[in-house]
N, C-alpha and C positions, 0 to 999 in steps of 0.2 A: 456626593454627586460627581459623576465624571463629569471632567470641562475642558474635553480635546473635539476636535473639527467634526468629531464622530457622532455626535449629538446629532447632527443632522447625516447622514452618510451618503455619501454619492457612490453609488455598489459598480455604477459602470467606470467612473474614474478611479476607480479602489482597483478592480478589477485590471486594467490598462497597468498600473502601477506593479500590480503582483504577477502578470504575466512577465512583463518588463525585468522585472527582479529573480523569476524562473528562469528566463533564458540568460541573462550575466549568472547565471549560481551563485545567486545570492539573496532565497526566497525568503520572504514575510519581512524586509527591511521595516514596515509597516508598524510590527510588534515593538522594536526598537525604544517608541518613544512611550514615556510610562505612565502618560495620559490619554493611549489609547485604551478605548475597549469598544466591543463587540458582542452579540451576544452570539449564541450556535446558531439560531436562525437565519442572523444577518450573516454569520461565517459558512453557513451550506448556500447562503444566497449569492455571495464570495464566488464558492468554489464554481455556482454554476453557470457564472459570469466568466467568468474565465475558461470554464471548458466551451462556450460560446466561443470565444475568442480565438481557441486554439483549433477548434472545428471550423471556423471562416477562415483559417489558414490552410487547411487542409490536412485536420488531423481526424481520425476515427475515431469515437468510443468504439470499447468494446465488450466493456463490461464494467465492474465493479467491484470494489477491496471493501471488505467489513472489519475492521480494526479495533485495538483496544477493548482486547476481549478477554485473553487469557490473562493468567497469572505473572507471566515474562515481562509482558508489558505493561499492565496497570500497575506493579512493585516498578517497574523504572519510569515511567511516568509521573506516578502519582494522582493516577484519576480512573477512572472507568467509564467506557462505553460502553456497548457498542459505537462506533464514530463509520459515516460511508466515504470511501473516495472512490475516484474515479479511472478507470484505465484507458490507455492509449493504444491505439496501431503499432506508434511510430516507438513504443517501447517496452512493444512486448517483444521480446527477443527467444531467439534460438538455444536449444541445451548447447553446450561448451563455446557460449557466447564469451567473446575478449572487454571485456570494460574497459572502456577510457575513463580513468580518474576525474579529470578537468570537468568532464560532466556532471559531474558531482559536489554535492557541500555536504564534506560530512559524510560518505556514504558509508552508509551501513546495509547489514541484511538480515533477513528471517527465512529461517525454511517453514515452509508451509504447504497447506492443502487448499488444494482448489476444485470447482465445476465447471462441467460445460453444460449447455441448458441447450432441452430439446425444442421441437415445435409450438407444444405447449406451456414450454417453458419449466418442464418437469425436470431434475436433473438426471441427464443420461450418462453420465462419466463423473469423476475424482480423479485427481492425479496430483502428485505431487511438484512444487516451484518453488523455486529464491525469489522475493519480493527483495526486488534494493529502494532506498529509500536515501533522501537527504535528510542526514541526523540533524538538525538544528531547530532550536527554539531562540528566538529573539530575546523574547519578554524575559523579566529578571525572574520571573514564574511563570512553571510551565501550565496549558490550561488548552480544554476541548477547542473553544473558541479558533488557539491558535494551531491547532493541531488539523481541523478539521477547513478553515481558510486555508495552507497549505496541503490542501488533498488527501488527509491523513500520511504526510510527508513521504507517500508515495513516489517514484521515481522509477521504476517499471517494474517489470518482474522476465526471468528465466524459467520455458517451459521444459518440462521434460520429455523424453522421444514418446509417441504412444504407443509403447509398448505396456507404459504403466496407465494409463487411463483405462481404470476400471470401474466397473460396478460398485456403489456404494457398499453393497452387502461383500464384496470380494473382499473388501479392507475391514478387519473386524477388531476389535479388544486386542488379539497378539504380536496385530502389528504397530511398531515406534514409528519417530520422527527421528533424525537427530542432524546436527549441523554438525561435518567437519572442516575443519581450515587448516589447508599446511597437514595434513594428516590427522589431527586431534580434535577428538568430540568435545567440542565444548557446551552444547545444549541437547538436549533428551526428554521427549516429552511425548504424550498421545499425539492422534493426529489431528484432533477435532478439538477447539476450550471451550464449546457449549456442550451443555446436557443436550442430547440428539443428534450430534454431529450434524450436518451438513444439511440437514434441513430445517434444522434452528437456524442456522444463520441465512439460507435464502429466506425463509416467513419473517424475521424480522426485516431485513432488507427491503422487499417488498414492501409490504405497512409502510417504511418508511420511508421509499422511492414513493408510494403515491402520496404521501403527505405533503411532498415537493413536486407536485404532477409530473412525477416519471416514471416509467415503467422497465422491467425484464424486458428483454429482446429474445426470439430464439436464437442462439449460437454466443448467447453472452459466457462470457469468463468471469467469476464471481470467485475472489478471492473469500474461504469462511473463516479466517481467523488464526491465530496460531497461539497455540499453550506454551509455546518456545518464547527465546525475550530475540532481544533485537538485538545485534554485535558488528559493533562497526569495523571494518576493513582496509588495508592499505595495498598501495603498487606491488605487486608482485605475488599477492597473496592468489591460493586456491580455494575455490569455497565449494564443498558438497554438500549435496541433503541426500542421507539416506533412508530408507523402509529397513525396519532391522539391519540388517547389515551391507544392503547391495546400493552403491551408488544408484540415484533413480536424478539426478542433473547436478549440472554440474557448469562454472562459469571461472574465469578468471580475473586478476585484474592490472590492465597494462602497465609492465614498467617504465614503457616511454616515460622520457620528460618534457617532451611537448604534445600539446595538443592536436590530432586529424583535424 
């Protein structure tokens, strides 16, 4: 039987603490102590404590990441999802966005596919983006729980120009994914890690946005997953995602040594 403070949980002072811990970069301090635990429920209840908090500051949703899905990441992990987080206004950024480090613990990236959702919330576009993320896990074991109270360690993402936002059907079997850094392909994979591509992962999202009474929006961005693993990055580094062979975005990351 667990016998930490958590037994009883206070999700809005939990919440106060992990936003708090987001803005120093220095997320899930929480996990630290090794008589926490949590269960996914109370850790989606977490996440949506917090995007409260970061909305009464004056942040947008704007969609939603479906995580922990493919092969890349349940072999580096150790667990399987699907896991949902949540996207921001204030970090979804521009193709040959310049990253600031400092903003970061751990940052890492995925290249992957994403939707944009119509009036009906049907998907009208795919296109390909960098998801960065804060690499870090607290707990001495890594685990949903803590993956998913850190936003499926989401930390924004890089869109590409829409030039590439197409038709589901446009992107088919022949075309790859691949990440390069610094010039070299280090990851290569389909575009989609569920059987259906890209409407496997809005149906489950769905189901289970309303499990947590929430819903699609039209104009959300819905991250569907990636078959890629995640790879972490440093100052100075270039990072592309390309469709076979043609850069489709692209981001960098600032040498400075001080923080803007």
């Amino acid at each position: 039987m667990k016998s930490s403070f958590f037994m009883d949980i206070n999700i809005q002072k939990l919440a106060n603490r992990q936003l708090s811990d987001f803005r120093l970069v220095n997320p899930g301090t929480c996990f630290e102590d090794n008589t926490f635990f949590i269960s996914n429920e109370k850790a989606y209840a977490l996440q949506d404590e917090v995007t409260k908090l970061r909305v009464r500051d004056g942040e947008k949703v704007v969609g939603f990441k479906v995580g922990c899905t493919g092969p890349g990441t349940t072999k580096l992990f150790g667990m399987e999802g699907p896991i949902r987080g949540t996207l921001f206004d204030k970090e979804t950024l521009t193709n040959n966005a310049c990253l600031d480090p400092h903003l970061f613990c751990n940052l890492a990236v995925e290249a992957e596919m994403a939707m944009s959702l119509g009036e009906n919330k049907e998907i009208t576009s795919v296109f390909p983006i960098i998801e960065l993320h804060n690499f870090v896990f607290k707990a001495s074991k890594k685990s949903l729980p803590e993956l998913i109270a850190n936003n499926g360690l989401n930390r924004g993402l890089v869109l590409s120009e829409k030039y590439w936002k197409k038709k589901p059907e446009d992107y088919d079997e022949t075309h790859s994914l691949s990440l390069e850094i610094n010039g070299y392909i280090i990851d290569k994979g389909d575009l989609w890690p569920m059987k259906g591509g890209p409407s496997s992962s809005l149906e489950w999202l769905s189901e289970h946005l309303t499990k947590y009474n929430h819903e699609l929006l039209p104009g959300n961005i819905v991250l569907g997953g990636t078959a890629l693993g995640l790879h972490l990055v440093k100052p100075g580094d270039d990072i592309r995602v390309k469709i076979n062979d043609q850069t489709a975005v692209n981001c960098s990351v600032n040498l400075n040594e001080t923080s803007n």
